[in-house]
C-alpha positions in Angstrom: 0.0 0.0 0.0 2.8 2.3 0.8 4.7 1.5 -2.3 1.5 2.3 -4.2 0.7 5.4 -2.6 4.2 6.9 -3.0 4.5 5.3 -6.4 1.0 7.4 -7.5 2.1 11.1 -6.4 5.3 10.6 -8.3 3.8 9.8 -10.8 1.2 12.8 -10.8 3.4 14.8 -9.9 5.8 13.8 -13.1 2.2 14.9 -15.1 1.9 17.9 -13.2 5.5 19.2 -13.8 4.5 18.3 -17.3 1.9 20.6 -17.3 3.2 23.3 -16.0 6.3 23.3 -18.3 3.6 23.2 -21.4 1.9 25.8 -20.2 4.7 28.6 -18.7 6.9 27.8 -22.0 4.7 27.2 -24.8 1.0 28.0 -23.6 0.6 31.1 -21.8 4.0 33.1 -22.3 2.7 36.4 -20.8 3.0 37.7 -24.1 2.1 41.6 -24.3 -1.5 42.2 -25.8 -1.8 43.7 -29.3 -3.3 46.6 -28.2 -0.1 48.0 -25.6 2.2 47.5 -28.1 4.5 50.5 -27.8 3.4 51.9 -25.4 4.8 52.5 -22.1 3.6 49.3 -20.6 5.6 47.5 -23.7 8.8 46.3 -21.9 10.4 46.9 -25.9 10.2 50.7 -25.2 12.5 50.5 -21.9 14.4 47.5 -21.8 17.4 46.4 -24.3 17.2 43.4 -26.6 19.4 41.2 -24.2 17.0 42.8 -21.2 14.3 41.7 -23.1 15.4 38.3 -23.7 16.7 37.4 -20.1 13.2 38.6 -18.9 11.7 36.1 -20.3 14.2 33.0 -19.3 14.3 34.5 -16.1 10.8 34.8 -15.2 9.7 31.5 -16.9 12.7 29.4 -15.1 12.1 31.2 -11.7 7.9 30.3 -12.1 8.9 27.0 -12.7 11.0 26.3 -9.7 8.1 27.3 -7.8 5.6 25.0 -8.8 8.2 22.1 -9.1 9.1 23.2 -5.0 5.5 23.4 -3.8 4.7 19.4 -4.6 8.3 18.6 -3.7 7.6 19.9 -0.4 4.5 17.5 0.3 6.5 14.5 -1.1 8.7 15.4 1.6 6.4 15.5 4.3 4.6 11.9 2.6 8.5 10.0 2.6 8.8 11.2 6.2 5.2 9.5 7.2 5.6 7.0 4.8 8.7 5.6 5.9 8.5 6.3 9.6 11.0 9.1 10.0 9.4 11.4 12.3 8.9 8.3 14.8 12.2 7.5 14.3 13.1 11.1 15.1 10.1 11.0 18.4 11.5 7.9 19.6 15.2 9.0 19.8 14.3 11.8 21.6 12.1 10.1 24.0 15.4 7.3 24.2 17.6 10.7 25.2 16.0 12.3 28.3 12.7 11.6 29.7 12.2 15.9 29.5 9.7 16.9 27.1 11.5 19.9 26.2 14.3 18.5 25.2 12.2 15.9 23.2 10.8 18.7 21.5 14.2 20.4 21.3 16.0 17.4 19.7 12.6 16.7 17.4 12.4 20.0 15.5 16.3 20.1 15.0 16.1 16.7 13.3 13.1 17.8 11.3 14.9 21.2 10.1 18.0 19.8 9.4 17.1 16.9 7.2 14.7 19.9 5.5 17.4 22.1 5.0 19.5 18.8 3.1 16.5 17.9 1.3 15.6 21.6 -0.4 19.1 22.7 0.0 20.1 21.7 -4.3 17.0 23.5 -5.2 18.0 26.6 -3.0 21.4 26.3 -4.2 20.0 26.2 -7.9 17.5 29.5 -7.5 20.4 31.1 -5.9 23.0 30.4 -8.7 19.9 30.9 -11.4 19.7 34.8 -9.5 23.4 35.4 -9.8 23.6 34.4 -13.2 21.1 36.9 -14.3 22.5 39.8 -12.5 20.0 39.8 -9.8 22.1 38.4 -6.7 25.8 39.9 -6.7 26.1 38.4 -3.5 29.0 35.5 -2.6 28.5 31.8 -1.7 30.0 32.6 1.6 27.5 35.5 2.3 24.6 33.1 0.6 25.3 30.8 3.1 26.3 32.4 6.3 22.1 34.4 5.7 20.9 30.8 4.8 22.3 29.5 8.4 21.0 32.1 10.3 17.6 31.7 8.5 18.2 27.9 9.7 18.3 28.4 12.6 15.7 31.2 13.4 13.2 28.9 11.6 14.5 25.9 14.0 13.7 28.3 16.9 10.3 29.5 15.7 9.8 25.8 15.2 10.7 24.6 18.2 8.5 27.2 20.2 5.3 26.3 17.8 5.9 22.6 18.2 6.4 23.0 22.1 2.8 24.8 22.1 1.2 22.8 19.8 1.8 19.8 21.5 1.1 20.7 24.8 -2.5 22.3 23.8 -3.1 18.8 21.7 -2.4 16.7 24.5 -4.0 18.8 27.1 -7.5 19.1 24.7 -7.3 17.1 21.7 -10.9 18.6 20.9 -10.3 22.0 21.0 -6.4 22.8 20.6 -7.1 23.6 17.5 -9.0 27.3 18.9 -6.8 27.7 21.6 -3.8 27.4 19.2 -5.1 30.0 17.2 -6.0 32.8 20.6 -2.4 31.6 21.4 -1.2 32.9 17.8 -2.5 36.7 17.8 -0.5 37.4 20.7 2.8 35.6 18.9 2.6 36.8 15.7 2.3 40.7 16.8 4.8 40.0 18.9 7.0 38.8 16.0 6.3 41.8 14.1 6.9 44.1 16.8 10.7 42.5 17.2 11.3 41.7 12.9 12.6 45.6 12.6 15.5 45.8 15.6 16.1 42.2 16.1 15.6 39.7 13.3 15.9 42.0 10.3 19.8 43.3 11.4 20.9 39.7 11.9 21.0 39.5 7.9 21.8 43.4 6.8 22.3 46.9 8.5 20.4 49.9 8.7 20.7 53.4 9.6 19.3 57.1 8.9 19.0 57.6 5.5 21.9 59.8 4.5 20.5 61.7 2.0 19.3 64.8 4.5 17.5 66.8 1.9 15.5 63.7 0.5 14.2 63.0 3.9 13.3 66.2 4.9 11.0 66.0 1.6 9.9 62.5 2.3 8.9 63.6 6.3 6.9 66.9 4.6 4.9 64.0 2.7 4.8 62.0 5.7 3.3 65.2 7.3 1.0 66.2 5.0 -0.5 62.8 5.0 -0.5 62.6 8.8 2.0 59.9 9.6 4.3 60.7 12.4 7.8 59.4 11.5 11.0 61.2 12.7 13.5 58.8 10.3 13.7 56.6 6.9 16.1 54.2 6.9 18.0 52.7 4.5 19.2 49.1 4.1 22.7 48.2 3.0 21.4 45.4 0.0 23.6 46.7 -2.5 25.9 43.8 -1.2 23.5 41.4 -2.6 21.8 42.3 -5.2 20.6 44.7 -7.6 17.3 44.2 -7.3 15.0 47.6 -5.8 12.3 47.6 -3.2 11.1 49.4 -0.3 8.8 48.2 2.3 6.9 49.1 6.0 7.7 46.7 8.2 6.7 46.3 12.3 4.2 47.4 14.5 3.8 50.6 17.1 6.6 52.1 18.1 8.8 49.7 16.3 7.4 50.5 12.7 9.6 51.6 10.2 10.0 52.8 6.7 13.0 51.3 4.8 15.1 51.7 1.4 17.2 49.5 -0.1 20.1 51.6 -1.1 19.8 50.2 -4.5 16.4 52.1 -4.9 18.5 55.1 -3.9 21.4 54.8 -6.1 19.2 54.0 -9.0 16.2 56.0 -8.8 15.0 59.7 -9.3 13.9 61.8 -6.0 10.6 62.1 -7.3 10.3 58.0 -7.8 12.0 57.9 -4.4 9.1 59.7 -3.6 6.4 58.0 -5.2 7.6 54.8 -3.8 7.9 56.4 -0.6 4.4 57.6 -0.7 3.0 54.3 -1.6 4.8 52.9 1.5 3.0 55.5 3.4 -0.3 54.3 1.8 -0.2 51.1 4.2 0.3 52.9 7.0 -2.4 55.7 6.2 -5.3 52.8 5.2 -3.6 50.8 8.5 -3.3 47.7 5.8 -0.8 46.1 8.3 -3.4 45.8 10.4 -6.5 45.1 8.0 -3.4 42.2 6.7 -3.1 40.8 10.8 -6.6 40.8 10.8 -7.7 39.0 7.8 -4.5 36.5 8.1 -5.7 35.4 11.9 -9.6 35.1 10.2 -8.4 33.2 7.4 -6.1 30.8 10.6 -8.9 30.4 12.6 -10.6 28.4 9.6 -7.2 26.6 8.5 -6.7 25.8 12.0 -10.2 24.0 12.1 -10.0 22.6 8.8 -6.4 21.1 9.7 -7.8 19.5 13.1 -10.6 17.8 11.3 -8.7 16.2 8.5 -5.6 15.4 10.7 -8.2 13.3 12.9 -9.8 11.8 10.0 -6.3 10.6 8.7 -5.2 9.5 11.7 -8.3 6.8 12.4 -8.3 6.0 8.6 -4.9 5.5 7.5 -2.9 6.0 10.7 -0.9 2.4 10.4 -0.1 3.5 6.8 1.5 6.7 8.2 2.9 5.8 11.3 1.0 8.1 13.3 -0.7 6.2 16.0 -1.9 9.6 17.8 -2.6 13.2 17.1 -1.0 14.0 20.8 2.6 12.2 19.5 5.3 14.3 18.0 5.0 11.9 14.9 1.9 13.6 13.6 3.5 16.9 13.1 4.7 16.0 9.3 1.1 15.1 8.6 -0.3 18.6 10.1 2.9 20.8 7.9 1.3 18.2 4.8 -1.7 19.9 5.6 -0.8 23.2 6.2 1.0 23.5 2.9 -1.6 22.1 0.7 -4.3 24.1 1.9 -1.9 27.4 1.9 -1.4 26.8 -1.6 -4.7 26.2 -2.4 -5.5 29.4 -0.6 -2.8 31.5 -2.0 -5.1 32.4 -5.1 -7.2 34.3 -2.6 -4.8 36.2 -0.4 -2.8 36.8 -3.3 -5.9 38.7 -4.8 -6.7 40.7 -1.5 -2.9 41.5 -1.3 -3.1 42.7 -5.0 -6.0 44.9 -4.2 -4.4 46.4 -0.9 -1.3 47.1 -2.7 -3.6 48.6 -6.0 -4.6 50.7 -2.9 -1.3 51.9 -2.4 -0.8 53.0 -5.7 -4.0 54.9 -6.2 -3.4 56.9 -2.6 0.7 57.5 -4.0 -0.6 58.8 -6.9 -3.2 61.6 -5.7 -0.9 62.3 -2.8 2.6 63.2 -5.4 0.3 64.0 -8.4 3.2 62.7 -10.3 2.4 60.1 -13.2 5.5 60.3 -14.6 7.0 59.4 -12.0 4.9 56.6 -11.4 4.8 54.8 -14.5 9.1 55.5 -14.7 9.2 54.0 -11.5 7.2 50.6 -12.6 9.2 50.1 -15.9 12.7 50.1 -13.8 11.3 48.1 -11.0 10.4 45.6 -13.9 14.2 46.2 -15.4 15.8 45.6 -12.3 14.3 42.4 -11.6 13.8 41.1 -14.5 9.8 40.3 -14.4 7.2 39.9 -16.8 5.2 43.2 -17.5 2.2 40.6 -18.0 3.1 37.3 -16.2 1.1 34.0 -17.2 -2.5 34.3 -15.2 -1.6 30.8 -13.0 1.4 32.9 -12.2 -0.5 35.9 -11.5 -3.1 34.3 -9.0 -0.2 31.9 -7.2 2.4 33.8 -7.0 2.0 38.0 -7.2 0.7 39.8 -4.1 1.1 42.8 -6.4 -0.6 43.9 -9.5 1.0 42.5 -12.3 3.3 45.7 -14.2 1.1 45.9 -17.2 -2.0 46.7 -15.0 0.0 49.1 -12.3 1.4 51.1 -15.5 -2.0 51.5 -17.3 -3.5 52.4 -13.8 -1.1 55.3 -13.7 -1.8 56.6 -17.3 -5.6 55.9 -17.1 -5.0 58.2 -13.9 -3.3 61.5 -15.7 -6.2 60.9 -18.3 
Protein backbone atom coordinates (compact mmCIF):
# COMPACT_ATOMS: atom_id res chain seq x y z
CA UNK A 1 0.00 0.00 0.00
CA UNK A 2 2.82 2.29 0.82
CA UNK A 3 4.71 1.51 -2.25
CA UNK A 4 1.50 2.26 -4.24
CA UNK A 5 0.71 5.45 -2.61
CA UNK A 6 4.24 6.85 -3.02
CA UNK A 7 4.45 5.33 -6.44
CA UNK A 8 0.97 7.44 -7.54
CA UNK A 9 2.14 11.14 -6.38
CA UNK A 10 5.28 10.60 -8.33
CA UNK A 11 3.85 9.82 -10.76
CA UNK A 12 1.20 12.83 -10.76
CA UNK A 13 3.41 14.81 -9.87
CA UNK A 14 5.83 13.79 -13.10
CA UNK A 15 2.24 14.88 -15.14
CA UNK A 16 1.89 17.87 -13.20
CA UNK A 17 5.49 19.21 -13.76
CA UNK A 18 4.52 18.26 -17.28
CA UNK A 19 1.94 20.62 -17.34
CA UNK A 20 3.18 23.34 -16.02
CA UNK A 21 6.32 23.34 -18.25
CA UNK A 22 3.61 23.23 -21.39
CA UNK A 23 1.89 25.84 -20.15
CA UNK A 24 4.66 28.60 -18.71
CA UNK A 25 6.93 27.78 -22.04
CA UNK A 26 4.69 27.19 -24.77
CA UNK A 27 0.97 27.97 -23.60
CA UNK A 28 0.61 31.05 -21.84
CA UNK A 29 4.00 33.10 -22.33
CA UNK A 30 2.65 36.37 -20.76
CA UNK A 31 2.98 37.70 -24.09
CA UNK A 32 2.07 41.57 -24.26
CA UNK A 33 -1.47 42.23 -25.77
CA UNK A 34 -1.75 43.71 -29.29
CA UNK A 35 -3.34 46.60 -28.24
CA UNK A 36 -0.07 47.97 -25.56
CA UNK A 37 2.22 47.53 -28.10
CA UNK A 38 4.54 50.45 -27.83
CA UNK A 39 3.37 51.90 -25.37
CA UNK A 40 4.77 52.48 -22.09
CA UNK A 41 3.64 49.27 -20.58
CA UNK A 42 5.65 47.52 -23.69
CA UNK A 43 8.80 46.34 -21.93
CA UNK A 44 10.35 46.92 -25.94
CA UNK A 45 10.16 50.66 -25.16
CA UNK A 46 12.46 50.54 -21.95
CA UNK A 47 14.40 47.52 -21.83
CA UNK A 48 17.43 46.43 -24.26
CA UNK A 49 17.18 43.41 -26.56
CA UNK A 50 19.36 41.20 -24.22
CA UNK A 51 17.00 42.76 -21.17
CA UNK A 52 14.30 41.74 -23.10
CA UNK A 53 15.36 38.35 -23.73
CA UNK A 54 16.67 37.38 -20.14
CA UNK A 55 13.24 38.61 -18.88
CA UNK A 56 11.69 36.05 -20.27
CA UNK A 57 14.18 32.97 -19.28
CA UNK A 58 14.33 34.50 -16.10
CA UNK A 59 10.83 34.75 -15.19
CA UNK A 60 9.66 31.50 -16.86
CA UNK A 61 12.72 29.37 -15.11
CA UNK A 62 12.12 31.20 -11.71
CA UNK A 63 7.95 30.33 -12.12
CA UNK A 64 8.87 26.96 -12.67
CA UNK A 65 11.01 26.26 -9.66
CA UNK A 66 8.15 27.30 -7.81
CA UNK A 67 5.62 25.02 -8.79
CA UNK A 68 8.17 22.14 -9.12
CA UNK A 69 9.10 23.17 -4.99
CA UNK A 70 5.46 23.40 -3.79
CA UNK A 71 4.68 19.37 -4.62
CA UNK A 72 8.30 18.61 -3.71
CA UNK A 73 7.61 19.91 -0.39
CA UNK A 74 4.50 17.48 0.30
CA UNK A 75 6.55 14.49 -1.11
CA UNK A 76 8.74 15.44 1.64
CA UNK A 77 6.42 15.49 4.33
CA UNK A 78 4.59 11.95 2.57
CA UNK A 79 8.50 9.99 2.63
CA UNK A 80 8.83 11.19 6.18
CA UNK A 81 5.16 9.51 7.16
CA UNK A 82 5.65 6.99 4.82
CA UNK A 83 8.70 5.65 5.92
CA UNK A 84 8.52 6.29 9.59
CA UNK A 85 10.98 9.13 10.00
CA UNK A 86 9.39 11.42 12.28
CA UNK A 87 8.85 8.33 14.77
CA UNK A 88 12.24 7.49 14.30
CA UNK A 89 13.07 11.07 15.11
CA UNK A 90 10.06 11.04 18.43
CA UNK A 91 11.55 7.88 19.60
CA UNK A 92 15.20 8.98 19.77
CA UNK A 93 14.28 11.76 21.58
CA UNK A 94 12.13 10.11 24.02
CA UNK A 95 15.39 7.28 24.24
CA UNK A 96 17.59 10.75 25.17
CA UNK A 97 16.02 12.29 28.25
CA UNK A 98 12.73 11.60 29.68
CA UNK A 99 12.18 15.90 29.46
CA UNK A 100 9.68 16.94 27.11
CA UNK A 101 11.48 19.92 26.21
CA UNK A 102 14.33 18.47 25.25
CA UNK A 103 12.24 15.93 23.22
CA UNK A 104 10.83 18.70 21.51
CA UNK A 105 14.19 20.36 21.31
CA UNK A 106 15.96 17.42 19.71
CA UNK A 107 12.59 16.67 17.39
CA UNK A 108 12.39 20.03 15.51
CA UNK A 109 16.26 20.10 14.99
CA UNK A 110 16.14 16.69 13.31
CA UNK A 111 13.07 17.77 11.27
CA UNK A 112 14.90 21.17 10.15
CA UNK A 113 18.02 19.76 9.36
CA UNK A 114 17.12 16.92 7.15
CA UNK A 115 14.72 19.91 5.47
CA UNK A 116 17.43 22.05 5.03
CA UNK A 117 19.51 18.76 3.13
CA UNK A 118 16.54 17.86 1.27
CA UNK A 119 15.64 21.61 -0.39
CA UNK A 120 19.06 22.73 0.01
CA UNK A 121 20.09 21.71 -4.28
CA UNK A 122 16.97 23.49 -5.19
CA UNK A 123 17.97 26.58 -2.97
CA UNK A 124 21.44 26.31 -4.20
CA UNK A 125 20.03 26.19 -7.88
CA UNK A 126 17.47 29.52 -7.45
CA UNK A 127 20.38 31.14 -5.87
CA UNK A 128 23.04 30.42 -8.73
CA UNK A 129 19.95 30.88 -11.42
CA UNK A 130 19.70 34.75 -9.46
CA UNK A 131 23.40 35.44 -9.83
CA UNK A 132 23.59 34.36 -13.22
CA UNK A 133 21.09 36.91 -14.34
CA UNK A 134 22.50 39.82 -12.50
CA UNK A 135 20.01 39.79 -9.82
CA UNK A 136 22.07 38.36 -6.68
CA UNK A 137 25.81 39.88 -6.75
CA UNK A 138 26.08 38.43 -3.48
CA UNK A 139 29.04 35.54 -2.60
CA UNK A 140 28.54 31.78 -1.65
CA UNK A 141 30.02 32.61 1.63
CA UNK A 142 27.50 35.46 2.32
CA UNK A 143 24.63 33.07 0.63
CA UNK A 144 25.26 30.76 3.10
CA UNK A 145 26.28 32.42 6.32
CA UNK A 146 22.12 34.38 5.75
CA UNK A 147 20.94 30.83 4.78
CA UNK A 148 22.28 29.50 8.42
CA UNK A 149 21.04 32.06 10.28
CA UNK A 150 17.61 31.74 8.47
CA UNK A 151 18.19 27.85 9.73
CA UNK A 152 18.26 28.42 12.60
CA UNK A 153 15.66 31.16 13.37
CA UNK A 154 13.22 28.87 11.60
CA UNK A 155 14.46 25.90 14.03
CA UNK A 156 13.74 28.32 16.94
CA UNK A 157 10.34 29.47 15.75
CA UNK A 158 9.76 25.78 15.20
CA UNK A 159 10.71 24.62 18.22
CA UNK A 160 8.51 27.19 20.16
CA UNK A 161 5.27 26.31 17.76
CA UNK A 162 5.85 22.60 18.24
CA UNK A 163 6.43 22.98 22.06
CA UNK A 164 2.85 24.76 22.10
CA UNK A 165 1.18 22.77 19.83
CA UNK A 166 1.85 19.77 21.48
CA UNK A 167 1.07 20.66 24.79
CA UNK A 168 -2.47 22.32 23.79
CA UNK A 169 -3.12 18.78 21.65
CA UNK A 170 -2.41 16.66 24.53
CA UNK A 171 -4.00 18.84 27.12
CA UNK A 172 -7.46 19.11 24.71
CA UNK A 173 -7.32 17.13 21.75
CA UNK A 174 -10.89 18.58 20.86
CA UNK A 175 -10.28 21.96 21.01
CA UNK A 176 -6.44 22.82 20.57
CA UNK A 177 -7.08 23.60 17.53
CA UNK A 178 -9.04 27.30 18.93
CA UNK A 179 -6.76 27.68 21.55
CA UNK A 180 -3.78 27.36 19.20
CA UNK A 181 -5.06 30.02 17.24
CA UNK A 182 -6.04 32.81 20.58
CA UNK A 183 -2.36 31.57 21.35
CA UNK A 184 -1.19 32.90 17.78
CA UNK A 185 -2.51 36.67 17.77
CA UNK A 186 -0.51 37.40 20.74
CA UNK A 187 2.85 35.61 18.87
CA UNK A 188 2.59 36.84 15.70
CA UNK A 189 2.32 40.68 16.78
CA UNK A 190 4.78 39.97 18.90
CA UNK A 191 6.95 38.77 15.98
CA UNK A 192 6.27 41.83 14.08
CA UNK A 193 6.94 44.10 16.76
CA UNK A 194 10.75 42.52 17.25
CA UNK A 195 11.34 41.70 12.91
CA UNK A 196 12.64 45.64 12.59
CA UNK A 197 15.47 45.81 15.63
CA UNK A 198 16.15 42.19 16.05
CA UNK A 199 15.57 39.69 13.35
CA UNK A 200 15.88 42.03 10.30
CA UNK A 201 19.77 43.29 11.38
CA UNK A 202 20.87 39.65 11.88
CA UNK A 203 21.02 39.47 7.94
CA UNK A 204 21.76 43.41 6.84
CA UNK A 205 22.33 46.91 8.52
CA UNK A 206 20.36 49.87 8.71
CA UNK A 207 20.71 53.39 9.57
CA UNK A 208 19.33 57.13 8.95
CA UNK A 209 18.96 57.64 5.49
CA UNK A 210 21.87 59.79 4.54
CA UNK A 211 20.51 61.71 2.02
CA UNK A 212 19.30 64.84 4.46
CA UNK A 213 17.48 66.78 1.94
CA UNK A 214 15.55 63.68 0.50
CA UNK A 215 14.23 62.96 3.87
CA UNK A 216 13.32 66.18 4.88
CA UNK A 217 11.03 66.04 1.59
CA UNK A 218 9.86 62.49 2.32
CA UNK A 219 8.89 63.64 6.35
CA UNK A 220 6.92 66.88 4.60
CA UNK A 221 4.92 63.99 2.73
CA UNK A 222 4.85 62.01 5.74
CA UNK A 223 3.32 65.21 7.35
CA UNK A 224 1.00 66.20 5.01
CA UNK A 225 -0.48 62.75 5.04
CA UNK A 226 -0.47 62.64 8.78
CA UNK A 227 1.98 59.88 9.60
CA UNK A 228 4.26 60.65 12.45
CA UNK A 229 7.79 59.45 11.53
CA UNK A 230 11.02 61.19 12.67
CA UNK A 231 13.52 58.79 10.30
CA UNK A 232 13.68 56.58 6.87
CA UNK A 233 16.08 54.20 6.88
CA UNK A 234 18.04 52.72 4.52
CA UNK A 235 19.23 49.13 4.10
CA UNK A 236 22.71 48.16 3.02
CA UNK A 237 21.36 45.42 0.01
CA UNK A 238 23.61 46.66 -2.54
CA UNK A 239 25.92 43.79 -1.20
CA UNK A 240 23.51 41.37 -2.62
CA UNK A 241 21.76 42.32 -5.18
CA UNK A 242 20.60 44.69 -7.62
CA UNK A 243 17.31 44.20 -7.33
CA UNK A 244 14.95 47.61 -5.83
CA UNK A 245 12.33 47.60 -3.19
CA UNK A 246 11.07 49.44 -0.26
CA UNK A 247 8.82 48.17 2.32
CA UNK A 248 6.94 49.05 5.96
CA UNK A 249 7.73 46.75 8.25
CA UNK A 250 6.74 46.34 12.26
CA UNK A 251 4.21 47.40 14.51
CA UNK A 252 3.84 50.60 17.08
CA UNK A 253 6.60 52.06 18.07
CA UNK A 254 8.77 49.69 16.26
CA UNK A 255 7.38 50.46 12.67
CA UNK A 256 9.64 51.58 10.25
CA UNK A 257 10.04 52.78 6.66
CA UNK A 258 12.95 51.33 4.76
CA UNK A 259 15.10 51.72 1.45
CA UNK A 260 17.15 49.51 -0.10
CA UNK A 261 20.13 51.65 -1.08
CA UNK A 262 19.81 50.21 -4.51
CA UNK A 263 16.36 52.10 -4.95
CA UNK A 264 18.51 55.10 -3.90
CA UNK A 265 21.38 54.82 -6.06
CA UNK A 266 19.21 54.02 -9.05
CA UNK A 267 16.25 55.98 -8.77
CA UNK A 268 15.05 59.73 -9.31
CA UNK A 269 13.91 61.79 -6.00
CA UNK A 270 10.63 62.13 -7.25
CA UNK A 271 10.31 58.05 -7.82
CA UNK A 272 11.97 57.86 -4.38
CA UNK A 273 9.15 59.74 -3.62
CA UNK A 274 6.37 57.96 -5.16
CA UNK A 275 7.61 54.76 -3.79
CA UNK A 276 7.87 56.42 -0.59
CA UNK A 277 4.40 57.64 -0.73
CA UNK A 278 3.03 54.29 -1.64
CA UNK A 279 4.85 52.90 1.48
CA UNK A 280 3.02 55.54 3.37
CA UNK A 281 -0.33 54.31 1.76
CA UNK A 282 -0.25 51.07 4.17
CA UNK A 283 0.27 52.89 7.04
CA UNK A 284 -2.38 55.72 6.22
CA UNK A 285 -5.31 52.75 5.21
CA UNK A 286 -3.60 50.78 8.49
CA UNK A 287 -3.25 47.66 5.85
CA UNK A 288 -0.84 46.06 8.34
CA UNK A 289 -3.39 45.81 10.43
CA UNK A 290 -6.52 45.10 8.02
CA UNK A 291 -3.37 42.17 6.70
CA UNK A 292 -3.06 40.80 10.79
CA UNK A 293 -6.57 40.79 10.84
CA UNK A 294 -7.75 38.95 7.82
CA UNK A 295 -4.54 36.54 8.14
CA UNK A 296 -5.71 35.36 11.90
CA UNK A 297 -9.58 35.15 10.22
CA UNK A 298 -8.41 33.19 7.39
CA UNK A 299 -6.10 30.84 10.59
CA UNK A 300 -8.86 30.37 12.56
CA UNK A 301 -10.63 28.41 9.60
CA UNK A 302 -7.16 26.57 8.47
CA UNK A 303 -6.75 25.84 11.98
CA UNK A 304 -10.17 23.95 12.06
CA UNK A 305 -10.00 22.59 8.82
CA UNK A 306 -6.40 21.14 9.72
CA UNK A 307 -7.80 19.50 13.09
CA UNK A 308 -10.57 17.83 11.27
CA UNK A 309 -8.68 16.21 8.50
CA UNK A 310 -5.64 15.36 10.65
CA UNK A 311 -8.17 13.28 12.90
CA UNK A 312 -9.82 11.81 9.96
CA UNK A 313 -6.28 10.62 8.75
CA UNK A 314 -5.23 9.51 11.66
CA UNK A 315 -8.26 6.84 12.35
CA UNK A 316 -8.26 6.04 8.57
CA UNK A 317 -4.93 5.51 7.50
CA UNK A 318 -2.89 5.97 10.74
CA UNK A 319 -0.86 2.42 10.43
CA UNK A 320 -0.08 3.50 6.83
CA UNK A 321 1.51 6.69 8.18
CA UNK A 322 2.88 5.77 11.29
CA UNK A 323 0.97 8.06 13.26
CA UNK A 324 -0.66 6.25 16.04
CA UNK A 325 -1.86 9.60 17.79
CA UNK A 326 -2.56 13.24 17.10
CA UNK A 327 -0.99 13.97 20.75
CA UNK A 328 2.63 12.19 19.48
CA UNK A 329 5.26 14.30 17.99
CA UNK A 330 5.04 11.87 14.87
CA UNK A 331 1.86 13.61 13.64
CA UNK A 332 3.53 16.93 13.08
CA UNK A 333 4.67 15.98 9.29
CA UNK A 334 1.05 15.09 8.60
CA UNK A 335 -0.27 18.57 10.13
CA UNK A 336 2.91 20.84 7.87
CA UNK A 337 1.26 18.16 4.84
CA UNK A 338 -1.70 19.91 5.57
CA UNK A 339 -0.75 23.20 6.16
CA UNK A 340 0.96 23.50 2.95
CA UNK A 341 -1.65 22.13 0.73
CA UNK A 342 -4.28 24.08 1.90
CA UNK A 343 -1.88 27.41 1.94
CA UNK A 344 -1.41 26.80 -1.56
CA UNK A 345 -4.69 26.22 -2.38
CA UNK A 346 -5.54 29.42 -0.62
CA UNK A 347 -2.83 31.54 -2.00
CA UNK A 348 -5.12 32.38 -5.07
CA UNK A 349 -7.24 34.33 -2.63
CA UNK A 350 -4.80 36.16 -0.38
CA UNK A 351 -2.78 36.80 -3.30
CA UNK A 352 -5.92 38.66 -4.79
CA UNK A 353 -6.72 40.74 -1.50
CA UNK A 354 -2.92 41.49 -1.27
CA UNK A 355 -3.06 42.70 -5.02
CA UNK A 356 -5.96 44.93 -4.19
CA UNK A 357 -4.38 46.36 -0.91
CA UNK A 358 -1.32 47.12 -2.65
CA UNK A 359 -3.61 48.64 -5.99
CA UNK A 360 -4.61 50.72 -2.92
CA UNK A 361 -1.31 51.93 -2.44
CA UNK A 362 -0.80 53.03 -5.68
CA UNK A 363 -4.00 54.92 -6.24
CA UNK A 364 -3.36 56.94 -2.60
CA UNK A 365 0.71 57.52 -3.99
CA UNK A 366 -0.62 58.80 -6.93
CA UNK A 367 -3.22 61.57 -5.68
CA UNK A 368 -0.85 62.30 -2.80
CA UNK A 369 2.59 63.18 -5.37
CA UNK A 370 0.26 63.98 -8.44
CA UNK A 371 3.16 62.68 -10.27
CA UNK A 372 2.45 60.14 -13.23
CA UNK A 373 5.48 60.31 -14.61
CA UNK A 374 6.98 59.40 -12.03
CA UNK A 375 4.93 56.56 -11.43
CA UNK A 376 4.83 54.84 -14.49
CA UNK A 377 9.13 55.55 -14.67
CA UNK A 378 9.18 54.00 -11.45
CA UNK A 379 7.21 50.55 -12.55
CA UNK A 380 9.24 50.13 -15.86
CA UNK A 381 12.70 50.06 -13.82
CA UNK A 382 11.34 48.13 -11.02
CA UNK A 383 10.35 45.55 -13.89
CA UNK A 384 14.16 46.24 -15.39
CA UNK A 385 15.82 45.63 -12.31
CA UNK A 386 14.30 42.37 -11.62
CA UNK A 387 13.77 41.07 -14.52
CA UNK A 388 9.79 40.31 -14.41
CA UNK A 389 7.19 39.91 -16.78
CA UNK A 390 5.17 43.22 -17.55
CA UNK A 391 2.20 40.63 -18.03
CA UNK A 392 3.13 37.34 -16.24
CA UNK A 393 1.08 34.01 -17.24
CA UNK A 394 -2.49 34.31 -15.17
CA UNK A 395 -1.62 30.85 -13.02
CA UNK A 396 1.45 32.89 -12.21
CA UNK A 397 -0.50 35.91 -11.49
CA UNK A 398 -3.09 34.28 -8.98
CA UNK A 399 -0.23 31.90 -7.23
CA UNK A 400 2.43 33.80 -6.99
CA UNK A 401 2.00 37.96 -7.21
CA UNK A 402 0.72 39.79 -4.08
CA UNK A 403 1.09 42.78 -6.44
CA UNK A 404 -0.59 43.92 -9.46
CA UNK A 405 1.00 42.47 -12.26
CA UNK A 406 3.31 45.75 -14.20
CA UNK A 407 1.15 45.92 -17.23
CA UNK A 408 -1.98 46.68 -14.98
CA UNK A 409 -0.04 49.11 -12.34
CA UNK A 410 1.45 51.08 -15.50
CA UNK A 411 -1.98 51.49 -17.25
CA UNK A 412 -3.51 52.36 -13.79
CA UNK A 413 -1.09 55.34 -13.66
CA UNK A 414 -1.78 56.62 -17.34
CA UNK A 415 -5.62 55.88 -17.11
CA UNK A 416 -5.04 58.22 -13.94
CA UNK A 417 -3.35 61.53 -15.65
CA UNK A 418 -6.24 60.87 -18.28
Amino acid sequence: MRKKLLLSFIVGYVIFIGFIYFYLFYFDTGALPAEFNGSSADPETFLTAEELVQSEEYSKIRNFLYFLEVPLEWLFYLLLLLFGIGKLFEKWAEQTTRMKFIHNALFTFCLSFLSFVFFYPLKFLRYSLSKKYGISIQSFHEWMRDLLINFWLDWILLFIVVSALYWLIRKSEKRWWLYTWFLAIPFAIFLMFIQPVIIDPLFNDFYEIKNKELEERILTLADTAGIPSEHVYEVNMSEKTNALNAYVTGVGANSRIVLYDTTLERLSEDEIVFIMAHEMAHYVEKHIYFGMAGYLVLLLGLMFIIAKLANKIVNKYGRLLNVSSMKKLSSFPLILLIVSVLTFATSPISNAVSRHIEMRADVYALQLTNDQEAAVSTFQKLSQASLSQVNPPILVKWFRYGHPTMLERIQRAEQFRD
